[in-house]
Backbone as CSV, one residue per row, in Angstrom:
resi,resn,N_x,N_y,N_z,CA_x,CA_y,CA_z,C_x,C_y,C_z
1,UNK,51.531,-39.803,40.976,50.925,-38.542,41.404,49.724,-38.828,42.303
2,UNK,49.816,-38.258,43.733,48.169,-38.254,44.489,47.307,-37.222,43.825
3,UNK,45.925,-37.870,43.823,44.868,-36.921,43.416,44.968,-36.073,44.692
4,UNK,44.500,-34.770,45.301,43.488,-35.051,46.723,42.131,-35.057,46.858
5,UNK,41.593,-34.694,45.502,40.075,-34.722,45.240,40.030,-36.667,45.241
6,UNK,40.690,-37.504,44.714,40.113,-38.476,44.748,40.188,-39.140,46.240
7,UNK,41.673,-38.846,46.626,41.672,-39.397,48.103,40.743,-39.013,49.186
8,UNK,40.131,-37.645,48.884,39.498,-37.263,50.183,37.757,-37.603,49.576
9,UNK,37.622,-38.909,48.470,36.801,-39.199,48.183,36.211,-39.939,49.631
10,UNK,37.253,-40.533,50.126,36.412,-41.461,51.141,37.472,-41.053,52.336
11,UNK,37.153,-39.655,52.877,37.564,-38.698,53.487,37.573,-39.792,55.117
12,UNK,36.009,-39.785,55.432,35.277,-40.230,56.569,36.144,-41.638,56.681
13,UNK,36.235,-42.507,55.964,36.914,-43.901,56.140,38.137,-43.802,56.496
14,UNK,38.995,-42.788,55.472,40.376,-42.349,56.127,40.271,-42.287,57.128
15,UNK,39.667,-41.264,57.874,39.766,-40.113,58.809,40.186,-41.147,60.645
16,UNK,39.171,-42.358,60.162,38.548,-43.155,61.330,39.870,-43.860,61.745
17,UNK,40.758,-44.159,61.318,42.042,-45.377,61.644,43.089,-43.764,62.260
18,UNK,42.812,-42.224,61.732,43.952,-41.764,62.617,43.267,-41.260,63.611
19,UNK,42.050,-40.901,63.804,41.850,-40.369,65.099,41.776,-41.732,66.328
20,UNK,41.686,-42.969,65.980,41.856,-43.855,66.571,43.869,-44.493,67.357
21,UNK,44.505,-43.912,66.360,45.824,-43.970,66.680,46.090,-42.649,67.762
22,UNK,45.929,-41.772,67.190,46.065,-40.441,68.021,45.341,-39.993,69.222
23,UNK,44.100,-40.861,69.555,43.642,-41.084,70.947,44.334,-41.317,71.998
24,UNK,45.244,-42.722,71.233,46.465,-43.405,72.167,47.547,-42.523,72.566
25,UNK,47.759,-41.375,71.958,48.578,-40.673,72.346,48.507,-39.487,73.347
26,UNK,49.591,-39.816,74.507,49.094,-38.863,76.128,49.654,-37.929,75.819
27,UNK,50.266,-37.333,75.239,50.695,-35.698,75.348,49.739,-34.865,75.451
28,UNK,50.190,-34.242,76.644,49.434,-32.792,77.050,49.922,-31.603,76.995
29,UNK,50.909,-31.250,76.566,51.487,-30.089,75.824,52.469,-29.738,75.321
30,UNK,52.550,-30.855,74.010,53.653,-31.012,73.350,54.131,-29.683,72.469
31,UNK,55.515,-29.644,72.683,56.125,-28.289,72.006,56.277,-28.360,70.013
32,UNK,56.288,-29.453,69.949,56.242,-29.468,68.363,55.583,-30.764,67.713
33,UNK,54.674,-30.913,67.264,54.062,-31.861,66.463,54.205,-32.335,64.963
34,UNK,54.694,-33.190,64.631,54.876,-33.425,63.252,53.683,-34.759,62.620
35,UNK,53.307,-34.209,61.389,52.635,-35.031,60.882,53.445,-35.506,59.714
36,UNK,54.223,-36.671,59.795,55.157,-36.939,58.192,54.102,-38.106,57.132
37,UNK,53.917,-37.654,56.413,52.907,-37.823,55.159,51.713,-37.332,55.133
38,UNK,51.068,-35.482,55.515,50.250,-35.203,55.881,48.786,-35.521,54.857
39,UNK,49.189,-35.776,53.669,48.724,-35.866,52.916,47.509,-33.938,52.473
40,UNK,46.546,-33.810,52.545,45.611,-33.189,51.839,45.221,-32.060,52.923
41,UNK,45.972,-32.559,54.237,45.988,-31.871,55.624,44.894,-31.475,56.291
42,UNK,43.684,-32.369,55.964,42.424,-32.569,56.434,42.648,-32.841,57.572
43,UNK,43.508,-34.147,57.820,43.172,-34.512,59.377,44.597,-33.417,60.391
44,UNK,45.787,-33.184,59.464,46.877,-32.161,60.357,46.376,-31.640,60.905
45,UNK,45.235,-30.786,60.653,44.236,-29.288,61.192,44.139,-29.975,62.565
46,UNK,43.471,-31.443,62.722,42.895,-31.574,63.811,43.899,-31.499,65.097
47,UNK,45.049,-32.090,64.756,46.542,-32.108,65.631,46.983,-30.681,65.964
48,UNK,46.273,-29.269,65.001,46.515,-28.209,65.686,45.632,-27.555,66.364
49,UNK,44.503,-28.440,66.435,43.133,-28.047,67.229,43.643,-28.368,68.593
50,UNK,44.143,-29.879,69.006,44.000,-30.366,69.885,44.954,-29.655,70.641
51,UNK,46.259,-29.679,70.014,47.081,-28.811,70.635,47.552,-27.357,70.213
52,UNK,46.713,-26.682,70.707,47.397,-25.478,70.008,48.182,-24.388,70.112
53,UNK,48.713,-24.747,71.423,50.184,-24.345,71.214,51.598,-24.518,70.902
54,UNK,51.272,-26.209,70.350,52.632,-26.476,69.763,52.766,-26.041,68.298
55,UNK,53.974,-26.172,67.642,54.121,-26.000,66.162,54.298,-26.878,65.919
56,UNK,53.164,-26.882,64.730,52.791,-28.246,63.930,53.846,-28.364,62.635
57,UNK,53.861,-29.051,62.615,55.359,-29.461,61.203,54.313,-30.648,60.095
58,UNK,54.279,-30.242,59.122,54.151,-31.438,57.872,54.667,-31.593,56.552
59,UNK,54.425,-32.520,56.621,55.256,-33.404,55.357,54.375,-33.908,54.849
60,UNK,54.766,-34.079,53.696,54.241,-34.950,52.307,55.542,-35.051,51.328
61,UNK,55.291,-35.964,50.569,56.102,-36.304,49.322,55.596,-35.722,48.014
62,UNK,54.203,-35.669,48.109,53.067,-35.279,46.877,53.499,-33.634,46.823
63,UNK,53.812,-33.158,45.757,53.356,-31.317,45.588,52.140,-31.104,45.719
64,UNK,51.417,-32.026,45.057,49.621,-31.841,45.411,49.364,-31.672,46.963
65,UNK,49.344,-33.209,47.279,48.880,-33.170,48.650,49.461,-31.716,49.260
66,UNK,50.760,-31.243,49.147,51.312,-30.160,49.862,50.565,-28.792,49.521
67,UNK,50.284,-29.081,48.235,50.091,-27.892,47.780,48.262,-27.598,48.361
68,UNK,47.163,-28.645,48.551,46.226,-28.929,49.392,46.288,-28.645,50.897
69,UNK,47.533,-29.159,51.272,47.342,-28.863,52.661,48.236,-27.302,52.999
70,UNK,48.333,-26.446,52.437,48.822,-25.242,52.609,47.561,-24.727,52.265
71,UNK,46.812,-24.548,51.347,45.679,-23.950,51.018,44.423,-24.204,52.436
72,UNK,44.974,-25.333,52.783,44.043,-24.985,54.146,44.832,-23.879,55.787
73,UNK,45.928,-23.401,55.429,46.580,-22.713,55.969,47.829,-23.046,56.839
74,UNK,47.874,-24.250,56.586,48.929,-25.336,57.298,50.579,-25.195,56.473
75,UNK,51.187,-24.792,57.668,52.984,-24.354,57.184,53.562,-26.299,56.606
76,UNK,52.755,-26.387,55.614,53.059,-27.714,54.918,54.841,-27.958,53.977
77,UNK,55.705,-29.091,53.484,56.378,-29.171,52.915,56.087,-30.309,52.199
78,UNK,57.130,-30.186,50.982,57.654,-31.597,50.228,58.539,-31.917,50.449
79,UNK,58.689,-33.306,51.303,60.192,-33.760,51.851,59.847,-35.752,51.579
80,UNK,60.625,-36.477,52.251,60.887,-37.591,52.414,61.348,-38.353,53.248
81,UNK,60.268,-38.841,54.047,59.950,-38.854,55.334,61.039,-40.066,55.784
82,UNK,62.240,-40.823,54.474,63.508,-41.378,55.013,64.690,-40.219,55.341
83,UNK,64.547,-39.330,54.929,65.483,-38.021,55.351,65.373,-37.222,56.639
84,UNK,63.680,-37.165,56.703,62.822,-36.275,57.739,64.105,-36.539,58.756
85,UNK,64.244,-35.696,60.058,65.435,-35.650,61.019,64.513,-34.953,62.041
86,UNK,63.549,-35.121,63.632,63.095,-34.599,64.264,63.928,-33.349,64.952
87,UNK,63.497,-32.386,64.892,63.983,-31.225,65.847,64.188,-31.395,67.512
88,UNK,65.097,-30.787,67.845,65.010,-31.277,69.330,63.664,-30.935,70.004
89,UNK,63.065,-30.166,69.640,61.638,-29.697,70.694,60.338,-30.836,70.061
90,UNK,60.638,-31.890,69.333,59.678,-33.001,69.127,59.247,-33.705,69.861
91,UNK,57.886,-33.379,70.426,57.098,-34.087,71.505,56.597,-35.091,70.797
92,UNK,55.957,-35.190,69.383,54.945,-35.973,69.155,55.226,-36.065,67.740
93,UNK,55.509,-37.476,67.083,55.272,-37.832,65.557,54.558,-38.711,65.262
94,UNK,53.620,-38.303,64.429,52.461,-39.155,63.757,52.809,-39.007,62.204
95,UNK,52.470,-40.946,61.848,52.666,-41.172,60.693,51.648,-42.023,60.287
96,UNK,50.510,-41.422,59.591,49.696,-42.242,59.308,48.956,-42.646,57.963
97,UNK,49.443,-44.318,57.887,48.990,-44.831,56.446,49.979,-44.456,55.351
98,UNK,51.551,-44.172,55.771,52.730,-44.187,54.698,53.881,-44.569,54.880
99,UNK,54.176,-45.525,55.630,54.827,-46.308,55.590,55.274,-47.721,55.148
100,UNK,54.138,-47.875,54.695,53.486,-49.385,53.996,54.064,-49.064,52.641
101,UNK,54.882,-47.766,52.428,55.542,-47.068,51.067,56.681,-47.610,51.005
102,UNK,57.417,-47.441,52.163,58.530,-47.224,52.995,59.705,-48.513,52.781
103,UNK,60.127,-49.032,52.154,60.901,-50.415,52.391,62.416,-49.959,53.652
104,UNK,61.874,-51.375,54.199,62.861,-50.773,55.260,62.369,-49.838,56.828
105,UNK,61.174,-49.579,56.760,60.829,-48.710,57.930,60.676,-49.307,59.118
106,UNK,61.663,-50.531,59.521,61.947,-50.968,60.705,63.161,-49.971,61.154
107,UNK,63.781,-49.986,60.022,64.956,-49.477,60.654,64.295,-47.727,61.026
108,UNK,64.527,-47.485,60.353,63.655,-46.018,60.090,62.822,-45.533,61.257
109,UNK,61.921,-46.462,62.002,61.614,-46.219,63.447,62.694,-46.255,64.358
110,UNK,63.236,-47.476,64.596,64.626,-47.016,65.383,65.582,-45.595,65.482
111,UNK,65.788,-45.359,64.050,66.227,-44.415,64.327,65.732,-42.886,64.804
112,UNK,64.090,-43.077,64.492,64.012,-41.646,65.061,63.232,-41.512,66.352
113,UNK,63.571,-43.063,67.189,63.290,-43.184,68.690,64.623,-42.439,69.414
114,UNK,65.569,-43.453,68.488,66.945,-43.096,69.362,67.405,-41.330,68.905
115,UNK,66.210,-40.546,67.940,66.813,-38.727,67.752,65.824,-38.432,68.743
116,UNK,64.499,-38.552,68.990,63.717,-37.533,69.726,64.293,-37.853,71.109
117,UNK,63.540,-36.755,71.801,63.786,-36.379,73.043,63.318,-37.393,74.120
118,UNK,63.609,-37.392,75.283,62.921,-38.460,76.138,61.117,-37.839,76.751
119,UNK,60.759,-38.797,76.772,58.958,-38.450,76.770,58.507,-38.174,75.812
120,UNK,59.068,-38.464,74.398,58.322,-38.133,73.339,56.860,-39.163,72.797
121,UNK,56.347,-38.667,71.878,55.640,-40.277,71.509,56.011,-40.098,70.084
122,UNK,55.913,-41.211,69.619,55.544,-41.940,68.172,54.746,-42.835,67.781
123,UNK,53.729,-42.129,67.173,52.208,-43.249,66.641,52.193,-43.412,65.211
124,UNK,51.961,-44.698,65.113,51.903,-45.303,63.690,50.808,-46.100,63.440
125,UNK,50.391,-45.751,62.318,49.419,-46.547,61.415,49.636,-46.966,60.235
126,UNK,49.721,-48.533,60.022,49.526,-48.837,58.618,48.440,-49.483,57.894
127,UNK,47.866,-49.840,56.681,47.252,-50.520,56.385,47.555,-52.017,56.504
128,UNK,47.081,-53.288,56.850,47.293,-54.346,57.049,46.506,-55.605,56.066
129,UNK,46.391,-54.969,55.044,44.770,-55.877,54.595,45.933,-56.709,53.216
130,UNK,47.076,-56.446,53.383,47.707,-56.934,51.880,47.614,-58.493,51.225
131,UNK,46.868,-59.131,52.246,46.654,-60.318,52.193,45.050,-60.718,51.495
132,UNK,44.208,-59.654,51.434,43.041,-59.419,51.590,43.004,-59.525,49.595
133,UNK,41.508,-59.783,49.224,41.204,-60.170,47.685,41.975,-58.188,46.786
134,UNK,41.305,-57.118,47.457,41.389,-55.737,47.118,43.035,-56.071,46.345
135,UNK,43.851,-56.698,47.112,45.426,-56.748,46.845,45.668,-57.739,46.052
136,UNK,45.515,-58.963,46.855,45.604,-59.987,45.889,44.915,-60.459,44.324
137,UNK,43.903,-59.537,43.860,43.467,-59.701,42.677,44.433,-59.356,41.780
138,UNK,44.979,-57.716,42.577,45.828,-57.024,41.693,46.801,-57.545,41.422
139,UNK,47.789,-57.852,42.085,49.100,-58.642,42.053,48.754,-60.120,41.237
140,UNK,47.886,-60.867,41.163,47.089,-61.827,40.411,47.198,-60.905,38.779
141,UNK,46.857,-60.391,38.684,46.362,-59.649,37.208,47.661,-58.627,36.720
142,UNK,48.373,-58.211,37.723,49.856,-58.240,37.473,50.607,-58.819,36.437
143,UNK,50.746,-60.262,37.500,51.264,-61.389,37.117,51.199,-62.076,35.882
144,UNK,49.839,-61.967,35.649,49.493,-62.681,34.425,49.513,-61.944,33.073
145,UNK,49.249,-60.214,33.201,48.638,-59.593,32.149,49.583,-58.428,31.821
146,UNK,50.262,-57.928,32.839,51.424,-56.713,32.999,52.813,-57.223,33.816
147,UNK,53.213,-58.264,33.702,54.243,-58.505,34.107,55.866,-57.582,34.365
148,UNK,55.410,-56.794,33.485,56.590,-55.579,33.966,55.964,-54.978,34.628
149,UNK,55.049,-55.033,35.519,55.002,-54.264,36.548,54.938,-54.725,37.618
150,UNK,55.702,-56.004,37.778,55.359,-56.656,39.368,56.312,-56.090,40.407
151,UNK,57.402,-55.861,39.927,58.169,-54.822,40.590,57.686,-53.676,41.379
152,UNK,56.881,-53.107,40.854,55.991,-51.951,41.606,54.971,-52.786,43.069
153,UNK,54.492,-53.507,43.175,53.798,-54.120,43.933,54.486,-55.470,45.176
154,UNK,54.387,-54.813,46.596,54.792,-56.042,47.483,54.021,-56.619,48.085
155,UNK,53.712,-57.688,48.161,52.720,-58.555,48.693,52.931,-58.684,50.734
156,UNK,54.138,-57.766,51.363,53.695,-58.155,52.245,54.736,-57.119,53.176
157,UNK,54.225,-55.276,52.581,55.465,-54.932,53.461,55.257,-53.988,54.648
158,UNK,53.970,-54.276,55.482,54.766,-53.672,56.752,54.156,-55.183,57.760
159,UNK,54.379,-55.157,59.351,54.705,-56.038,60.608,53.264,-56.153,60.825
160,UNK,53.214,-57.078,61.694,52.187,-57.468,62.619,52.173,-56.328,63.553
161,UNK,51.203,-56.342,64.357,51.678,-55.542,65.969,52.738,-56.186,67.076
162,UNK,52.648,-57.162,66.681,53.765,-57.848,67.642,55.292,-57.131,66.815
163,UNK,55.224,-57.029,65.630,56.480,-56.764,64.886,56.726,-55.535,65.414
164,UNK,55.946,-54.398,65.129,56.307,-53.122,65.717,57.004,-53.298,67.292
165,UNK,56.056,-53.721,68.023,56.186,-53.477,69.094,57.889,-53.642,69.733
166,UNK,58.522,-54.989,68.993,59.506,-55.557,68.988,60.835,-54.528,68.617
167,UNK,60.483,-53.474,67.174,61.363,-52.615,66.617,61.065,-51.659,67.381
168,UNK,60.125,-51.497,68.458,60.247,-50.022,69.532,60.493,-51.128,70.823
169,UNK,60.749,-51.828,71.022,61.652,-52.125,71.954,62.292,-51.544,73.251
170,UNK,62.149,-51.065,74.333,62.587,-50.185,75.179,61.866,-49.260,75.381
171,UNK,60.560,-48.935,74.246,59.627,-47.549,74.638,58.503,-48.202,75.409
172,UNK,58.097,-47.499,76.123,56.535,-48.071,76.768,55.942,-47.860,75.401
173,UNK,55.302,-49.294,74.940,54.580,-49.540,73.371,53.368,-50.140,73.420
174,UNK,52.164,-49.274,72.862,50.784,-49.767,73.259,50.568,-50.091,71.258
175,UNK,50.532,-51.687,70.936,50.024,-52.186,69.446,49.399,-52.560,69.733
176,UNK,48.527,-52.684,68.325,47.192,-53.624,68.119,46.782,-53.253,66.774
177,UNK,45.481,-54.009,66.412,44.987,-54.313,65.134,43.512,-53.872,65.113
178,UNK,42.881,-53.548,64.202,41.429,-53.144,64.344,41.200,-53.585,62.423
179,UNK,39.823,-54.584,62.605,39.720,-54.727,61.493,38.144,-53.845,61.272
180,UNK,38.113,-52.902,60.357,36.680,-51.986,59.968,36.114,-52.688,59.101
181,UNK,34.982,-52.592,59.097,33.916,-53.251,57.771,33.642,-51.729,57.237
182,UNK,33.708,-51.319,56.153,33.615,-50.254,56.053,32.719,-50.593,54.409
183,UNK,31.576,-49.517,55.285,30.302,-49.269,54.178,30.733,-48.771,52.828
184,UNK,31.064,-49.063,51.557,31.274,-48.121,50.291,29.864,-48.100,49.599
185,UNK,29.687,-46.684,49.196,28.685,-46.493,47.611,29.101,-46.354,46.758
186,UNK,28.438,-46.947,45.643,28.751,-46.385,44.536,29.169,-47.851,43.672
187,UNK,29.035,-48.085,42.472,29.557,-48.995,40.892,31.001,-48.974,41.555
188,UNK,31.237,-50.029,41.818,32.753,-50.862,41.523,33.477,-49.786,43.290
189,UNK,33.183,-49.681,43.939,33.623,-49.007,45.110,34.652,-49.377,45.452
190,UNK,35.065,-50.594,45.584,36.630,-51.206,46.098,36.948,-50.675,45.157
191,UNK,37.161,-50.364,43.899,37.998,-50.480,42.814,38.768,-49.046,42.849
192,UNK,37.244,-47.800,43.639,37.507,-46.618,42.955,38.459,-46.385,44.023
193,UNK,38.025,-47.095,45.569,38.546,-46.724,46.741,40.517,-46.947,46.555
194,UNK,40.501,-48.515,45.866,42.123,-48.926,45.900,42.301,-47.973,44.784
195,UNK,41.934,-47.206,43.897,42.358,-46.365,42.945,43.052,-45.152,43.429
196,UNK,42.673,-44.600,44.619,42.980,-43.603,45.245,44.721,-43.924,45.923
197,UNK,44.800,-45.077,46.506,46.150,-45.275,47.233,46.750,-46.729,46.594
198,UNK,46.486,-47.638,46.968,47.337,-49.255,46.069,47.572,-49.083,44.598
199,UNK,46.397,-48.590,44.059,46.710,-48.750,42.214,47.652,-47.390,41.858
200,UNK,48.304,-46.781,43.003,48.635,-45.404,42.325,50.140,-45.594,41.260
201,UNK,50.953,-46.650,42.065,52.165,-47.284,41.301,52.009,-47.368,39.697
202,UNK,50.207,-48.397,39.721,49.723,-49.318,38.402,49.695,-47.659,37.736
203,UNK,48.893,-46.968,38.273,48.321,-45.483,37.168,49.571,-44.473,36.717
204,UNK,50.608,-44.528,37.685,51.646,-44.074,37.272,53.093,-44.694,35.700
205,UNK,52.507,-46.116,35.851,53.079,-46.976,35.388,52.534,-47.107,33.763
206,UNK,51.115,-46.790,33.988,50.405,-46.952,32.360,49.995,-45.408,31.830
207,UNK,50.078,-45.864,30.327,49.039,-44.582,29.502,47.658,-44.499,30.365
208,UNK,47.147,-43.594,29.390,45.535,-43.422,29.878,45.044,-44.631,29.300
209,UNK,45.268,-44.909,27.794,44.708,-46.115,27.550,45.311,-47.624,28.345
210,UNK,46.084,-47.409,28.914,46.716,-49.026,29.672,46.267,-49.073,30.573
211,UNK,45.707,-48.105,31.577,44.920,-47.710,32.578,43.517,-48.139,32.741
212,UNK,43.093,-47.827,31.820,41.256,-48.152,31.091,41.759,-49.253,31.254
213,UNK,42.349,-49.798,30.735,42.065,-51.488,30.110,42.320,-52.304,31.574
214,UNK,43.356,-51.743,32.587,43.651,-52.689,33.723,42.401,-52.350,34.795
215,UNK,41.810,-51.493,34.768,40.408,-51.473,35.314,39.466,-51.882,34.852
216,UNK,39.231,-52.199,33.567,38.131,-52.565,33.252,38.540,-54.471,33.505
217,UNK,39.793,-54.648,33.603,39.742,-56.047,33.801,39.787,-56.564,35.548
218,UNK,39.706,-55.739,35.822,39.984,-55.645,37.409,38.806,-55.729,37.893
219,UNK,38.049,-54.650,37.228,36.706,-54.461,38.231,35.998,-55.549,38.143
220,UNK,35.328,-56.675,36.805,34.398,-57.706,37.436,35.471,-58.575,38.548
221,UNK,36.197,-58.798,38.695,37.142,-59.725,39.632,37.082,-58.705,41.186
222,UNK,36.684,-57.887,41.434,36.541,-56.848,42.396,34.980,-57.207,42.609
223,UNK,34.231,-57.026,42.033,32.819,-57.114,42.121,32.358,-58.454,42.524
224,UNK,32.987,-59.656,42.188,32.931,-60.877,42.713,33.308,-61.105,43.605
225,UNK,34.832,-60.321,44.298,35.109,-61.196,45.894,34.176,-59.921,46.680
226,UNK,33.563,-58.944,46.189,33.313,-57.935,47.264,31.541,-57.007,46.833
227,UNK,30.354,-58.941,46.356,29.610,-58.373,45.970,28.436,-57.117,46.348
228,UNK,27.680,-56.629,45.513,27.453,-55.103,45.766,25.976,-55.731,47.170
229,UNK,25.764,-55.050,46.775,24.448,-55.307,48.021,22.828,-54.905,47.671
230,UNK,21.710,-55.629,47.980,20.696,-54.597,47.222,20.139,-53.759,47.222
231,UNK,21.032,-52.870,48.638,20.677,-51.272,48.742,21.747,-50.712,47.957
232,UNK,22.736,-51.459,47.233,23.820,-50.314,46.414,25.127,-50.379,47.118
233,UNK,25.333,-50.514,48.014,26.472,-50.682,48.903,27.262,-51.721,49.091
234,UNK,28.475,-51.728,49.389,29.400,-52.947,49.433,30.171,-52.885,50.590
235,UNK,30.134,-54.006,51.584,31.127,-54.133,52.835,32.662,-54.444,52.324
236,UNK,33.388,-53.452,52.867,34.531,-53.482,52.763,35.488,-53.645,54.109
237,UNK,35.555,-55.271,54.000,36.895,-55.603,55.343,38.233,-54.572,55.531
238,UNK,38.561,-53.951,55.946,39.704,-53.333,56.178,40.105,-53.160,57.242
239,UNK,41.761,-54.355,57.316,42.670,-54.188,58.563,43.651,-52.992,58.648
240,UNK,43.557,-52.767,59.825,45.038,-51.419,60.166,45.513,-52.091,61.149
241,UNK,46.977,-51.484,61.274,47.943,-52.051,62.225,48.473,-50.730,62.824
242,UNK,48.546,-50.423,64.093,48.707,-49.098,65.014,49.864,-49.824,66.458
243,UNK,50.956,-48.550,66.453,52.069,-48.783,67.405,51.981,-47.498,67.750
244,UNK,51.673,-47.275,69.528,52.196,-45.773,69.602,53.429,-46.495,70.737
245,UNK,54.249,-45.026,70.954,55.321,-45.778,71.477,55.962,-44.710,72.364
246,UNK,56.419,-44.170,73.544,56.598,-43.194,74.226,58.144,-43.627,74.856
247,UNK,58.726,-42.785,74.144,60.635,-42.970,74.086,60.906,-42.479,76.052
248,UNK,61.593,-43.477,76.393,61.914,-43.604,77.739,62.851,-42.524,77.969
């Protein structure tokens, strides 16, 4: 289950990796916009600011998130963004930060280069940091302490930018990488931050009490690769990986 009160805890940090993808994108008056995993539809709003005469389309998987991003007035759904099928009037699909869900979403881009229309775009963002301590502690403490749950956790599933670029193939394709240091406040901040999106598998997976216990063993091992600071704050490395891609 997504919170959206917890996710839009660190609203501002989200926010920064899609308006950075969606810069890259030249449409100037695209007839239909889709956001597939809109999540809490904080940032959708902005895609109907910019353009506002197309019809905006979103998706989520979450009833929450959906049920969040309708309350902000957005014609939101619950779908599954391996089913999703673009409409012919699709100028523009943005997918950002859910595909890293996705097993398989090589193919999954291909195919919805070769449905949209010609001049369309497609911008993607994933998280890239799976290599990073935030991940590797977990999968570490997995391993050792919850072993039925390693199944839930992949140590390495979306591309480089070179990878994307390769599975859009034939589109004029602008990738790259941006790594953020990103300021957190607050007691155990990585912990609460990966609580919101990576640990959601682990929280789905345990009681309330199995839950307590894999955080409380988590967090000093969090607090050591990512110590606090003596204004209170903790630098947090975080890579993204971004493909926009404009179907020939």
């Amino acid at each position: 289950m997504w919170d959206p009160g917890e996710y839009l805890a660190f609203a501002d940090h989200r926010s920064r990796p899609f308006h950075e993808l969606v810069a890259r994108v030249g449409a100037t008056a695209p007839r239909r916009v889709v956001d597939l995993g809109c999540g809490p539809g904080n940032l959708t709003s902005t895609l109907a600011e910019r353009w506002p005469s197309a019809e905006v389309e979103a998706l989520d998987s979450s009833p929450e998130m959906v049920a969040a991003a309708r309350a902000r007035g957005l014609d939101a759904r619950v779908g599954d963004v391996t089913s999703w099928e673009p409409a012919p009037d699709t100028d523009v699909v943005v997918t950002n930060a859910v595909l890293q869900w996705v097993p398989g979403h090589d193919d999954l881009l291909r195919k919805w280069v070769r449905s949209l229309p010609s001049g369309a775009w497609l911008a993607v963002q994933v998280p890239g940091n799976f290599a990073g301590p935030s991940h590797s502690l977990v999968r570490s403490l997995v391993d050792t302490s919850w072993p039925a749950l390693r199944g839930l956790l992949r140590s390495s599933p979306v591309l480089e930018p070179e990878g994307y670029a390769a599975v859009l193939d034939g589109c004029a394709v602008d990738a790259w990488e941006t790594t953020y240091l990103q300021r957190l406040e607050g007691e155990d901040a990585v912990l609460e931050w990966i609580s919101g999106t990576a640990l959601r598998p682990v929280r789905a997976a345990l009681d309330d009490a199995g839950w307590a216990e894999f955080r409380a063993r988590l967090a000093p091992l969090l607090r050591e690769a990512y110590p606090r600071r003596s204004d209170g704050t903790t630098w947090f490395p975080f890579r993204r990986v971004f493909a926009v891609a404009r179907v020939p």
